[in-house]
N, C-alpha and C positions, 0 to 999 in steps of 0.2 A: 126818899126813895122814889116817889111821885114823879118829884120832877126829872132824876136822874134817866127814869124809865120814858119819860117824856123829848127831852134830849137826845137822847141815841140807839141806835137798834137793838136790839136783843138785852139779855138779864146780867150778862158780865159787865166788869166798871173796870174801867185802867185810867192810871193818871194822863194820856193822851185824848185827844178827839182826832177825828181823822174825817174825810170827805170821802170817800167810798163812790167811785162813780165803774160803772157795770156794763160791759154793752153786750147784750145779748140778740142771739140771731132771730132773724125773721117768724120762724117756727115758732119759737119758743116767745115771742114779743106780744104774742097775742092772748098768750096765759098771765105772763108776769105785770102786763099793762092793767090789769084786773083787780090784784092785789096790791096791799096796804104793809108796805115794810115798815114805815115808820109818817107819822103823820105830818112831817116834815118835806117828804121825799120828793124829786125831782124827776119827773121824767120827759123824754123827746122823745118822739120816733123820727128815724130821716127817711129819705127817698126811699132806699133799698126796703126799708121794711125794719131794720135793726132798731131796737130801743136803748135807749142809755136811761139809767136809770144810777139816782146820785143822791145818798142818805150818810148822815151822821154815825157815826161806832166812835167808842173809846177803849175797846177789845177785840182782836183778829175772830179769836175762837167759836165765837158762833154763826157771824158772816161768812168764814171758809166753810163751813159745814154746808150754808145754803150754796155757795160759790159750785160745790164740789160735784153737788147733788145732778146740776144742770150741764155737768160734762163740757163738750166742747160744743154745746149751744152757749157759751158766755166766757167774755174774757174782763180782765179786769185791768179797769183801763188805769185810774189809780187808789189810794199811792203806792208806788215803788213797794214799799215794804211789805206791803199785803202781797202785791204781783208776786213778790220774791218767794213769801211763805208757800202759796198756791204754788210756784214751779217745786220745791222740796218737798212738797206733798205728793205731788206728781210724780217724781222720780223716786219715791220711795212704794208707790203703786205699780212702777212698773218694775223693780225689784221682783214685788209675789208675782206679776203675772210674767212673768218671762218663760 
């Protein structure tokens, strides 16, 4: 369990692993540059100010929770299948609030 929790972000476990890369805005760059997702994690800030930040998961379910939290300060850059999930989540948000 050790090392399982050592290897990837959060407490869920799927038979995938996945690279998880984030790019979140200027604003918000300077909070998330601070914090410790995964003792692994990768980060860059570029010119504008934007941070990418790019950690290990082998489960969507608890990375879309943080993903969702920081609105449209952060998009996700990949993979595809995460991006995919976060657009369905989104559109089922803007269902209640219509």
């Amino acid at each position: 369990m050790k090392q399982f929790i050592r290897q990837n972000f959060g407490i869920f476990s799927g038979k995938e692993r996945y690279k998880v890369t984030l790019s979140f805005s200027p604003q918000t760059s300077r909070w998330v540059k601070e914090q410790v997702w995964h003792k692994s994690q990768k980060t860059k800030i570029d010119k504008k100010g934007r941070l990418t930040l790019t950690i290990p998961v082998s489960d969507f379910r608890e990375i879309k929770r943080e993903i969702l939290k920081f609105g449209a300060d952060v998009e996700v850059i990949s993979p595809a299948a995460l991006k995919k999930e976060i657009k369905e989540e989104i559109k089922k948000m803007q269902k209640i609030y219509r």
